[in-house]
RORO-26468 format. One record per residue (C-alpha): residue number from 1; residue in three letters; x, y, z. Coordinates in Angstrom, 3 decimals. Layout:
REM residues N
+-----+-----+----------+----------+----------+
:   k :   r :        u :        v :        w :
+-----+-----+----------+----------+----------+
: NUM : ALA :        X :        Y :        Z :
...
+-----+-----+----------+----------+----------+
REM end
This chain:
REM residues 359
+-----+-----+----------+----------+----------+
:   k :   r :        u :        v :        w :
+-----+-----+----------+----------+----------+
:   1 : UNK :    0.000 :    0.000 :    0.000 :
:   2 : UNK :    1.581 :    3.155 :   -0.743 :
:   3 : UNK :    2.551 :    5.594 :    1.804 :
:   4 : UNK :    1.378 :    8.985 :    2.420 :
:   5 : UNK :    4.587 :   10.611 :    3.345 :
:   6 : UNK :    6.148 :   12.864 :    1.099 :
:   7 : UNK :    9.229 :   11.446 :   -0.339 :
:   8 : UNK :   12.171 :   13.870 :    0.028 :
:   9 : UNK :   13.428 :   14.071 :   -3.256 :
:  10 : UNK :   17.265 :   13.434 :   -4.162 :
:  11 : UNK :   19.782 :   16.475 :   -3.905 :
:  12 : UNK :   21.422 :   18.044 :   -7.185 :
:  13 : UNK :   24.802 :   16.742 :   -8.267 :
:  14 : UNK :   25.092 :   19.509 :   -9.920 :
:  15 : UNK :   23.632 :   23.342 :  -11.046 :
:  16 : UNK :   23.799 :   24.369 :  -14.382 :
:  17 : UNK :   22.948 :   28.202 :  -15.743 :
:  18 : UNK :   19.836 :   28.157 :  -18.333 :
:  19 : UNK :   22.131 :   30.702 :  -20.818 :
:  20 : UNK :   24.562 :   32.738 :  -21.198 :
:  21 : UNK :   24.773 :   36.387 :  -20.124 :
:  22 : UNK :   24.964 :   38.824 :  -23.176 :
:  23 : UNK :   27.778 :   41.147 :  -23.313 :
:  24 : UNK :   26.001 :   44.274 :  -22.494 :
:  25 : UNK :   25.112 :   42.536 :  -19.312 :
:  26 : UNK :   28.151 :   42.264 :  -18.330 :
:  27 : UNK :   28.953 :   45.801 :  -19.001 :
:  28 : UNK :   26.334 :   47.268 :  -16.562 :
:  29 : UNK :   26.658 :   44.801 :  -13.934 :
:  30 : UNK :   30.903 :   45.897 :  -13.980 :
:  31 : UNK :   29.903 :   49.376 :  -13.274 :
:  32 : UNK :   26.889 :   49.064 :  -11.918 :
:  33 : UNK :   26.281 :   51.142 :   -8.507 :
:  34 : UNK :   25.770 :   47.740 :   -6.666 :
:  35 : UNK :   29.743 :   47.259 :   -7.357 :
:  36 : UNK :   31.073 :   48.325 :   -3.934 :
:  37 : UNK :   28.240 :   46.133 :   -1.995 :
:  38 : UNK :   30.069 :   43.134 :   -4.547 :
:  39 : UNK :   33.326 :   43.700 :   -3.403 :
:  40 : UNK :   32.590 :   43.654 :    0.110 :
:  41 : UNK :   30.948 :   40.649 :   -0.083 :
:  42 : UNK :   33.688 :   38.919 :   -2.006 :
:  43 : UNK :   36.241 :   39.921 :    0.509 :
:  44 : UNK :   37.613 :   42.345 :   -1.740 :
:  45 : UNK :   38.842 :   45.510 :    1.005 :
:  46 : UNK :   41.478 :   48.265 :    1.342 :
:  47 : UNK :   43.853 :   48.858 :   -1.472 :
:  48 : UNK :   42.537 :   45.819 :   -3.730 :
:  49 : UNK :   38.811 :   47.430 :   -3.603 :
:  50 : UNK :   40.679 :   51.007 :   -4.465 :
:  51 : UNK :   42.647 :   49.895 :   -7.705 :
:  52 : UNK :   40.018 :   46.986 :   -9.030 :
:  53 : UNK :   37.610 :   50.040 :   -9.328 :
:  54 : UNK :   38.944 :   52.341 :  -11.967 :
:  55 : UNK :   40.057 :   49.077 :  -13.216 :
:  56 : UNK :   36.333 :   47.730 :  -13.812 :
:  57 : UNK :   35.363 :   51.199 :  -15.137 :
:  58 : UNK :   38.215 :   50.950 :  -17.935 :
:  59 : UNK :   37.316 :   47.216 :  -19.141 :
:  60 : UNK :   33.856 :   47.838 :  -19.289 :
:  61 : UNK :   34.873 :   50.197 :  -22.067 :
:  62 : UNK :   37.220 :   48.381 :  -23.863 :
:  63 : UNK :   35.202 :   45.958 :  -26.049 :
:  64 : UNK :   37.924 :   43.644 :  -26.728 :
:  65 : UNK :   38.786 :   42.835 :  -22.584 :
:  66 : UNK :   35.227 :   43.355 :  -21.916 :
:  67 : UNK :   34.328 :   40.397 :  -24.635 :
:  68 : UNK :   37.096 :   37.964 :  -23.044 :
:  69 : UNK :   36.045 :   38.834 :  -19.568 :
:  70 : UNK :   32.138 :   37.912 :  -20.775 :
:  71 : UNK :   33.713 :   34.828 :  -22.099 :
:  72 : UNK :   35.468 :   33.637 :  -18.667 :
:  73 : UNK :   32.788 :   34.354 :  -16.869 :
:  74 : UNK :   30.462 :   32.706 :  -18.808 :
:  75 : UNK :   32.588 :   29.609 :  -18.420 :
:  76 : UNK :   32.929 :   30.271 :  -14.879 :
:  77 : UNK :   28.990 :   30.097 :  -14.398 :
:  78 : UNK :   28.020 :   27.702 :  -16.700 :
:  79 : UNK :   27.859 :   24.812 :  -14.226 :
:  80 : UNK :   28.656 :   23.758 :  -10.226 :
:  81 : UNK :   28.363 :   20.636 :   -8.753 :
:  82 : UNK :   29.894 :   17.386 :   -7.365 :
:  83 : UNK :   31.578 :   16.225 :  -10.653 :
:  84 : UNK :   31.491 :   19.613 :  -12.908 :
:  85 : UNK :   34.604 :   20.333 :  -14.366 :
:  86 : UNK :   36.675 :   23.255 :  -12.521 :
:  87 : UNK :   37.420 :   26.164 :  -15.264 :
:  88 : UNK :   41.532 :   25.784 :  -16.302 :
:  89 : UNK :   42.292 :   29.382 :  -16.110 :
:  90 : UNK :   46.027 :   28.822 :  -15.619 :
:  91 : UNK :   46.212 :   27.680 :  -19.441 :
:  92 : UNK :   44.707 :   31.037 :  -20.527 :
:  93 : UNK :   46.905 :   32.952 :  -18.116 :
:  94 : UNK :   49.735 :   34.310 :  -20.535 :
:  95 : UNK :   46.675 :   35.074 :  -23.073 :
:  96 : UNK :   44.941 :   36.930 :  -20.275 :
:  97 : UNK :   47.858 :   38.537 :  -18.782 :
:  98 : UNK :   48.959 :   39.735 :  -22.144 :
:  99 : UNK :   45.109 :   41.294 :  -22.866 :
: 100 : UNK :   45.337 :   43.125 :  -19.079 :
: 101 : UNK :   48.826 :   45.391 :  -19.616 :
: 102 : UNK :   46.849 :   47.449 :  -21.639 :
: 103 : UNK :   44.869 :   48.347 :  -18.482 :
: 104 : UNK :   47.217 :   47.610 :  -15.668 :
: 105 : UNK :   50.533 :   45.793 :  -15.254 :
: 106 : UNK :   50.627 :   42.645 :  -13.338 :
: 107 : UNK :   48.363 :   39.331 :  -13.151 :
: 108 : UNK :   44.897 :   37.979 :  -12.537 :
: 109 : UNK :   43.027 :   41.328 :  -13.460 :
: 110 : UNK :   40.714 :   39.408 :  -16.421 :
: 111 : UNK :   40.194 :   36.685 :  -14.209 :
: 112 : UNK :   39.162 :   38.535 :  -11.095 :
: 113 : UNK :   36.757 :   40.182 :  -12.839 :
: 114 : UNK :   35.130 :   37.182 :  -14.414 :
: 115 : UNK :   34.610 :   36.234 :  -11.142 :
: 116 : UNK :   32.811 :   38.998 :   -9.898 :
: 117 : UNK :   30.044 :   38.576 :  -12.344 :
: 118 : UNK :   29.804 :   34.894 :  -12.234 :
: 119 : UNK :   28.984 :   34.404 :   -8.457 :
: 120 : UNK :   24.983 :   33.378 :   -9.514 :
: 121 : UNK :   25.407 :   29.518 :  -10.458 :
: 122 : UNK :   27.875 :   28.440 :   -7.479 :
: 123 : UNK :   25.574 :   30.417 :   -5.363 :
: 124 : UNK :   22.635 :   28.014 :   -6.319 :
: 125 : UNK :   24.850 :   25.120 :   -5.898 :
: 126 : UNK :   25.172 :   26.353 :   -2.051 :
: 127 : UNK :   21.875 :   26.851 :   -1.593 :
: 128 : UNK :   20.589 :   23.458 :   -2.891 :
: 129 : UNK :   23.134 :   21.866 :   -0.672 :
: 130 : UNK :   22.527 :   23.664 :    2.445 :
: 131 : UNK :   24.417 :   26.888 :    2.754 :
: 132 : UNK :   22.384 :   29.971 :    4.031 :
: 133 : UNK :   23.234 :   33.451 :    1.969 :
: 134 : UNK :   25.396 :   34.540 :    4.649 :
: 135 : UNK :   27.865 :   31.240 :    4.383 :
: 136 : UNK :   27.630 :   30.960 :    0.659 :
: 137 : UNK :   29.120 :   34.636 :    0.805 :
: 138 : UNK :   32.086 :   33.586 :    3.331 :
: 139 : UNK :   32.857 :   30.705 :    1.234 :
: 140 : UNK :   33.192 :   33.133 :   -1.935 :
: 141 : UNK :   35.238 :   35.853 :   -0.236 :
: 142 : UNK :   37.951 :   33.462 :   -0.191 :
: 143 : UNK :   38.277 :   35.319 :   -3.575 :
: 144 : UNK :   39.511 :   38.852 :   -1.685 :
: 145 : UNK :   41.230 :   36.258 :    0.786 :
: 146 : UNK :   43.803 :   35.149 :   -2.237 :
: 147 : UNK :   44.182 :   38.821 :   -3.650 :
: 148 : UNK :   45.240 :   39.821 :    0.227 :
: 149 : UNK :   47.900 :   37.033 :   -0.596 :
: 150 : UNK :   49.043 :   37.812 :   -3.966 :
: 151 : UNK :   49.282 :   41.415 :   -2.905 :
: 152 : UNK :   51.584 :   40.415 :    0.260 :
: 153 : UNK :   54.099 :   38.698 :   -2.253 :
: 154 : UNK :   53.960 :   41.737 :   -5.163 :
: 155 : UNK :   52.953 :   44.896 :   -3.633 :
: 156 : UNK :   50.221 :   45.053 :   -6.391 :
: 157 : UNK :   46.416 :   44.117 :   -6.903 :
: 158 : UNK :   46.235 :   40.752 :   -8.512 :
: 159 : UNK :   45.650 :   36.603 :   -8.745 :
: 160 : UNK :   48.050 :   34.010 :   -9.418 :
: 161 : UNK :   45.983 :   30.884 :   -7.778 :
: 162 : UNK :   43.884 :   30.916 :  -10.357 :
: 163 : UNK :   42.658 :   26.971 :  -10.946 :
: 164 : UNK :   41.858 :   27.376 :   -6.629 :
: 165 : UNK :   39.241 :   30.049 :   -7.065 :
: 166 : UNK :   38.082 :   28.287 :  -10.108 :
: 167 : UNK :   37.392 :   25.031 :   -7.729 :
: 168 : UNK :   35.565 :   27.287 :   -5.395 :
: 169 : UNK :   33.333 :   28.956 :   -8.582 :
: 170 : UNK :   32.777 :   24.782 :   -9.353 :
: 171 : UNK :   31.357 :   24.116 :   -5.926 :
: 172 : UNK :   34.052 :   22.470 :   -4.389 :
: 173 : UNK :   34.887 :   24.736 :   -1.506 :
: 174 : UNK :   32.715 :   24.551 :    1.776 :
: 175 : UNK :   34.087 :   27.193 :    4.531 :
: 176 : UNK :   33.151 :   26.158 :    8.166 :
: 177 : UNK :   35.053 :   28.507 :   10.885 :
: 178 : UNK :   38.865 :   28.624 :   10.484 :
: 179 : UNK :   38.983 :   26.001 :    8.050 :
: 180 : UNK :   38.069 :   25.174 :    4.626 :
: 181 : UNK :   36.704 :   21.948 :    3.545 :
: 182 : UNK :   35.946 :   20.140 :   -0.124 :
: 183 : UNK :   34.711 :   17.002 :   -1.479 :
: 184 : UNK :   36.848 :   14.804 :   -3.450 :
: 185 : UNK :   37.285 :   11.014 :   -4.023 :
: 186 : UNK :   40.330 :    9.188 :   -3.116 :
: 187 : UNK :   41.920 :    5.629 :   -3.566 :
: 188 : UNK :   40.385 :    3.287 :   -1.071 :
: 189 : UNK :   43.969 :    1.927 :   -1.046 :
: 190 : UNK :   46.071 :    5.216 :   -0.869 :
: 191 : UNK :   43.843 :    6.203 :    2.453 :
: 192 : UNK :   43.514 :    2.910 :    3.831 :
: 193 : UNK :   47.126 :    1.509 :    3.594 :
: 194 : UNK :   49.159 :    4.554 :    2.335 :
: 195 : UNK :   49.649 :    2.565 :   -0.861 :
: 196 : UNK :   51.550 :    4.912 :   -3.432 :
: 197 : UNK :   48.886 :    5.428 :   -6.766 :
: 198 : UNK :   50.396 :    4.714 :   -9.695 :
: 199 : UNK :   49.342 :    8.695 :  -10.548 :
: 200 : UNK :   48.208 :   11.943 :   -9.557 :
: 201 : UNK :   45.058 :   11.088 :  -12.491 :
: 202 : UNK :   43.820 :    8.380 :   -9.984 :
: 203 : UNK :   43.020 :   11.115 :   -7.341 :
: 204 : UNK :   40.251 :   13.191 :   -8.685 :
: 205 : UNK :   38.257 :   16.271 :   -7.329 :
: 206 : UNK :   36.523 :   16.078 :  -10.769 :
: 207 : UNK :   38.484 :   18.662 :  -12.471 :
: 208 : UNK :   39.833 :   18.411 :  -15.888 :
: 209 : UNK :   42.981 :   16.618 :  -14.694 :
: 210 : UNK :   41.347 :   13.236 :  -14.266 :
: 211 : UNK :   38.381 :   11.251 :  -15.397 :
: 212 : UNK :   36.386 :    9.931 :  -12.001 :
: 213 : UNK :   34.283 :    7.416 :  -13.965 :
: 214 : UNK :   37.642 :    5.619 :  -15.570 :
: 215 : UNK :   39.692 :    6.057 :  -12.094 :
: 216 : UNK :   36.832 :    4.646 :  -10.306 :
: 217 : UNK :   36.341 :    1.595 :  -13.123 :
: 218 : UNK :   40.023 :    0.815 :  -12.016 :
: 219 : UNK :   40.447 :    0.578 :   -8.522 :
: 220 : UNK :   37.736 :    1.428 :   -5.647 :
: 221 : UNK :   37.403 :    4.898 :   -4.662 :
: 222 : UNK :   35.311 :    6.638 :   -1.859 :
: 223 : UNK :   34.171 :   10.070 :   -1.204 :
: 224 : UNK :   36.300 :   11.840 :    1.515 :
: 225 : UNK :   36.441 :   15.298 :    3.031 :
: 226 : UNK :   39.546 :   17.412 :    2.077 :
: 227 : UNK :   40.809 :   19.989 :    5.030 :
: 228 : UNK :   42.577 :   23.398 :    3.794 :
: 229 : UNK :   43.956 :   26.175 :    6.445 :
: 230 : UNK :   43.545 :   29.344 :    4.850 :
: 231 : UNK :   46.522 :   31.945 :    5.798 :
: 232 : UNK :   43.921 :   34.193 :    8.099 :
: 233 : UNK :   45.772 :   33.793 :   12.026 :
: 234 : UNK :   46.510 :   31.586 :   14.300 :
: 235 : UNK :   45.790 :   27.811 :   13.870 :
: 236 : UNK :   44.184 :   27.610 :   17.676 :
: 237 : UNK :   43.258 :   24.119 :   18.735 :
: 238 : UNK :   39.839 :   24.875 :   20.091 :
: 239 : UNK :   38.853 :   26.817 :   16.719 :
: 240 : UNK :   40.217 :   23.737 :   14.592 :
: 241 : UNK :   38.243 :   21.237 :   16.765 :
: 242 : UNK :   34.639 :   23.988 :   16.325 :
: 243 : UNK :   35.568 :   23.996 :   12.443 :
: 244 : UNK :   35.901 :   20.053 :   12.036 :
: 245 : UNK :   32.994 :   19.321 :   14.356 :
: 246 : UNK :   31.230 :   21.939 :   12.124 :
: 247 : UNK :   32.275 :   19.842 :    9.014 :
: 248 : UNK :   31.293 :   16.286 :    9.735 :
: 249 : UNK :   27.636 :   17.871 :   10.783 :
: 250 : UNK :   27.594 :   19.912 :    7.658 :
: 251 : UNK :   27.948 :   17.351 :    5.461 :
: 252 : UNK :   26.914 :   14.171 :    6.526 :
: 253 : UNK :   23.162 :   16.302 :    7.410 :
: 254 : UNK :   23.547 :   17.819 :    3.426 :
: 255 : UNK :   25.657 :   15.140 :    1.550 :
: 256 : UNK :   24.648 :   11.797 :    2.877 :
: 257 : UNK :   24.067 :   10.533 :   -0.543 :
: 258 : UNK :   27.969 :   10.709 :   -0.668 :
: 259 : UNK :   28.059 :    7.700 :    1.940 :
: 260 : UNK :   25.212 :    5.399 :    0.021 :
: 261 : UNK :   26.664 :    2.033 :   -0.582 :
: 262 : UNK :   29.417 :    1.785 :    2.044 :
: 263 : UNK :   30.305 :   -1.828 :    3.734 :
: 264 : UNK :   30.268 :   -1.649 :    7.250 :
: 265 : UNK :   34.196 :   -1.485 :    7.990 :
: 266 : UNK :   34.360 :    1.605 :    5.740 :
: 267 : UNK :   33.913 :    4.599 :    7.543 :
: 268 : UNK :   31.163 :    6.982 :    7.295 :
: 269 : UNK :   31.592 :    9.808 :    4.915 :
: 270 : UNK :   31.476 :   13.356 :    6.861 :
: 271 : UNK :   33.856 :   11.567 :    9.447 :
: 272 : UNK :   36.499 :   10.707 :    7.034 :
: 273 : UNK :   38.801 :   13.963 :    6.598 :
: 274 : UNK :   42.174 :   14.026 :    4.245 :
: 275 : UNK :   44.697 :   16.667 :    3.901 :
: 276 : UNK :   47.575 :   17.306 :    1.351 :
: 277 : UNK :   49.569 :   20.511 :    3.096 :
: 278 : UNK :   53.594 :   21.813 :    3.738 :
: 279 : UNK :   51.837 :   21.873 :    7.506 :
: 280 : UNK :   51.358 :   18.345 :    7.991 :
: 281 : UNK :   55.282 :   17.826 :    8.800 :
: 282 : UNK :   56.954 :   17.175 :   11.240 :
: 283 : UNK :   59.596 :   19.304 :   11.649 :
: 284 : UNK :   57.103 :   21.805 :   13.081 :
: 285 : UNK :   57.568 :   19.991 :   16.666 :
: 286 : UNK :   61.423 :   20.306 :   16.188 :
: 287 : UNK :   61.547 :   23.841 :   15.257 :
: 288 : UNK :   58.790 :   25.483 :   17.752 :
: 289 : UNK :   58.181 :   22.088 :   20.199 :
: 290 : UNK :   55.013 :   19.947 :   20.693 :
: 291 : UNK :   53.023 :   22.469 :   22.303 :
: 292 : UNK :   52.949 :   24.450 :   19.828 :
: 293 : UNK :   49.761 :   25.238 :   17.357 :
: 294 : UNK :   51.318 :   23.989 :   14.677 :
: 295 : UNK :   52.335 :   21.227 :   15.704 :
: 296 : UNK :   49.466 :   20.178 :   17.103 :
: 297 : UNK :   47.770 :   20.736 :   14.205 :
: 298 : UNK :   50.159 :   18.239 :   12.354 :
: 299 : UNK :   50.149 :   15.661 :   14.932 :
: 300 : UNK :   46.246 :   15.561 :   14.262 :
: 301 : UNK :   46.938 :   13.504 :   11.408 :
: 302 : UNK :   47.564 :    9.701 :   10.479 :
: 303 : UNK :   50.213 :    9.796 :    7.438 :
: 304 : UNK :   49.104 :    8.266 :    4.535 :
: 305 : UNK :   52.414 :   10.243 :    2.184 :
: 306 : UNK :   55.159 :   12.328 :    2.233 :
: 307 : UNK :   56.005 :   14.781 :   -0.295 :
: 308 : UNK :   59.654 :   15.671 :    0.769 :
: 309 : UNK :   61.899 :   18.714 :   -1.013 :
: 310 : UNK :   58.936 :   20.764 :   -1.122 :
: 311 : UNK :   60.140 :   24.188 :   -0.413 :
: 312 : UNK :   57.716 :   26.546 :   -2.929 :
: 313 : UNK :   55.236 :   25.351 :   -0.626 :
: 314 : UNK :   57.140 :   26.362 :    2.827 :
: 315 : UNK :   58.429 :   29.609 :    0.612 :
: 316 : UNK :   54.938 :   30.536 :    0.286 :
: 317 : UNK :   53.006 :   29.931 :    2.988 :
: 318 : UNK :   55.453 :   31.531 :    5.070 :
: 319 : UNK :   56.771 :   34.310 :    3.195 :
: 320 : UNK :   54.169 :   34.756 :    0.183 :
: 321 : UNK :   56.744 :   34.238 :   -2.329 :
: 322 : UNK :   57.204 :   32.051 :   -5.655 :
: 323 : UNK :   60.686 :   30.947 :   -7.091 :
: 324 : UNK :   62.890 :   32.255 :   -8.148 :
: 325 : UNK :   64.214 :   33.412 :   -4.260 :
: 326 : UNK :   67.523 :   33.684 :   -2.842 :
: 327 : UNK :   67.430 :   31.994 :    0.376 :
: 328 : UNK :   69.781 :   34.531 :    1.761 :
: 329 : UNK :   67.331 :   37.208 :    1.262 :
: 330 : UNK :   64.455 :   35.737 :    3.177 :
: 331 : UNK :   63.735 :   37.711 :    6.487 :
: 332 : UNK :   64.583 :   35.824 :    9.694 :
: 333 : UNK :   62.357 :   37.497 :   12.034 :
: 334 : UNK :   60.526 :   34.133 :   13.856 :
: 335 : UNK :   61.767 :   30.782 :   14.966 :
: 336 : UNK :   59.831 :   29.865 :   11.563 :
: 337 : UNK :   61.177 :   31.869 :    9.237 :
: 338 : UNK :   64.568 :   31.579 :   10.501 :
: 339 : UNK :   64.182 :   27.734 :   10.201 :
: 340 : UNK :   62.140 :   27.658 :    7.051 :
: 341 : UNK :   65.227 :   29.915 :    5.363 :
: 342 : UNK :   68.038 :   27.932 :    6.551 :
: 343 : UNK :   66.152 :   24.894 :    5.203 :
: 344 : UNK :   65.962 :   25.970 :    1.732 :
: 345 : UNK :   69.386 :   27.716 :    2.315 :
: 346 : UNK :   71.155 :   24.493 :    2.923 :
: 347 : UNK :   69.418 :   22.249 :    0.528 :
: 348 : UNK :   67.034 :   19.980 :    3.216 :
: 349 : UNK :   63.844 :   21.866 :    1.557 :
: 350 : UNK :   60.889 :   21.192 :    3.411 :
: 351 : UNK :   59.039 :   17.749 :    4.002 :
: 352 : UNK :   55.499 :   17.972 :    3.358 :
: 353 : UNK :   52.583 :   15.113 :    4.146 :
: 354 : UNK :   49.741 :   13.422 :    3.058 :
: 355 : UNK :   47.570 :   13.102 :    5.806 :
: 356 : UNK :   43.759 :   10.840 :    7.295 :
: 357 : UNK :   41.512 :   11.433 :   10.092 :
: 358 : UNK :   38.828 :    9.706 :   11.249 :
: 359 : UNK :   36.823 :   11.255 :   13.927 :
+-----+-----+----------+----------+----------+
REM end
């Protein structure tokens, strides 16, 4: 006999827009008087929100950076979901970065304003899987977040992690207190015994670098929560402990389809966390002792891989600089940076890990 209970209907793996947005759109909604309000909400402040301005003004005249900006961000919100491809803006980059000199020197101007105008379709995606207005907007300012970042390494307004905001504009990012969270499915064997992958292709967040349906066809894969520290303070134990207890109810109440089909020795999704960072090392008890944040935060974590010799990710994170550096230059001004410079001075380089928790 059939019931009378409303059946709760299955969530979306995936939002796509109905069109694309005519050029002329674009135009007004670059200088329309709503634009400050944007920027705010995008985490764009301070210098960056000074120079993007009369930077908007001047491409919404130009026809030929205005028609390539349409054209990202058209890309940008054409879908978000679970398994929608993430937008490879680092192969347009020397294109893009070419187009913007005319308006500004530097990088990242094109793509930064693609993004402004493309928030609509990722914002449905957060909605449909449980994100109020006010979270879906934290999750995008991560946007302003890496501009505060490129700007600390330059001097300038700009965007060089370009294929990480395009994740976010996919619907990959989640931002839950003082951490950052996505979805991604891993090797069943890589979490469970550490077991190298034969390559990076069999890891996939479903992104252009990989195919899920032929990595899953060749070895089982699961869906696992990836952890991210965004450079915004101090990594304080009680805050980390609020964020991941905010994480495994977030999504095991709003992606529990993500755990159908799971034997009973696997753990259940939500409560399965992975992270791939230069702070899961460690050397962090050596240099500052076992008390300290850091190195708590490392010691959280069951290694599952190593990626030693990785110094551009220690340069970085704790400097905000890219290669080419001379060691010798770096400032030496914390027990950090004094041991993150003579690391990369003397050839060790940094160790970096691969890193499971179950909680």
């Amino acid at each position: 006999m059939p019931s009378d209970a409303a059946v709760t209907p299955a969530p979306p793996r995936e939002v796509r827009a109905d069109s694309d947005l005519p050029l002329d759109a674009y135009r007004v909604m670059l200088t329309a008087p709503s634009r400050a309000e944007l920027l705010t909400l995008l985490g764009i402040t301070g210098q960056d929100a000074e120079d993007l301005a009369p930077l908007a003004d001047a491409a919404a005249r130009d026809d030929e950076i205005l028609a390539e900006v349409a054209r990202t961000a058209n890309a940008l919100r054409e879908a978000a979901g679970l398994e929608v491809p993430a937008v490879d803006l680092a192969a347009r980059k020397a294109e893009h970065d070419a187009l913007q000199q005319r308006l500004a020197p530097g990088e990242g101007l094109i793509p930064i304003l693609a993004f402004l105008l493309s928030t609509d379709t990722v914002r449905s995606w957060h909605a449909a899987r449980g994100l109020d207005r006010e979270q879906s907007w934290h999750v995008l300012a991560d946007l302003g977040q890496q501009m505060r970042v490129h700007r600390r390494g330059t001097g300038r307004l700009g965007l060089h992690q370009l294929n990480w905001v395009t994740g976010n504009w996919a619907g990959r990012l989640v931002h839950l207190g003082r951490l950052q969270f996505d979805l991604s499915r891993r090797r069943v064997a890589r979490l469970e015994q550490g077991a190298d992958r034969p390559s990076d292709a069999q890891d996939t967040t479903g992104s252009s670098e990989a195919s899920p349906a032929s990595a899953a066809e060749a070895e089982p894969m699961r869906w696992v929560v990836g952890t991210h520290i965004p450079a915004t303070g101090p990594l304080d134990p009680a805050e980390v402990e609020a964020s991941f207890a905010a994480a495994t109810a977030y999504f095991t109440a709003h992606y529990a389809d993500l755990g159908a089909g799971r034997g009973p020795d696997e753990p259940a999704f939500g409560h399965e966390f992975t992270c791939d960072s230069w702070l899961i090392s460690d050397e962090f008890a050596q240099i500052l002792g076992p008390d300290a944040n850091l190195a708590r935060f490392a010691a959280l974590w069951e290694r599952i891989g190593t990626i030693p010799g990785d110094g551009d990710g220690a340069l970085f994170f704790v400097f905000g600089l890219r290669p080419p550096v001379d060691p010798a230059d770096l400032p030496r001004r914390t027990r950090l940076e004094r041991a993150v410079a003579d690391r990369l001075a003397d050839g060790r380089g940094w160790t970096s890990g691969k890193g499971r928790l179950l909680r």
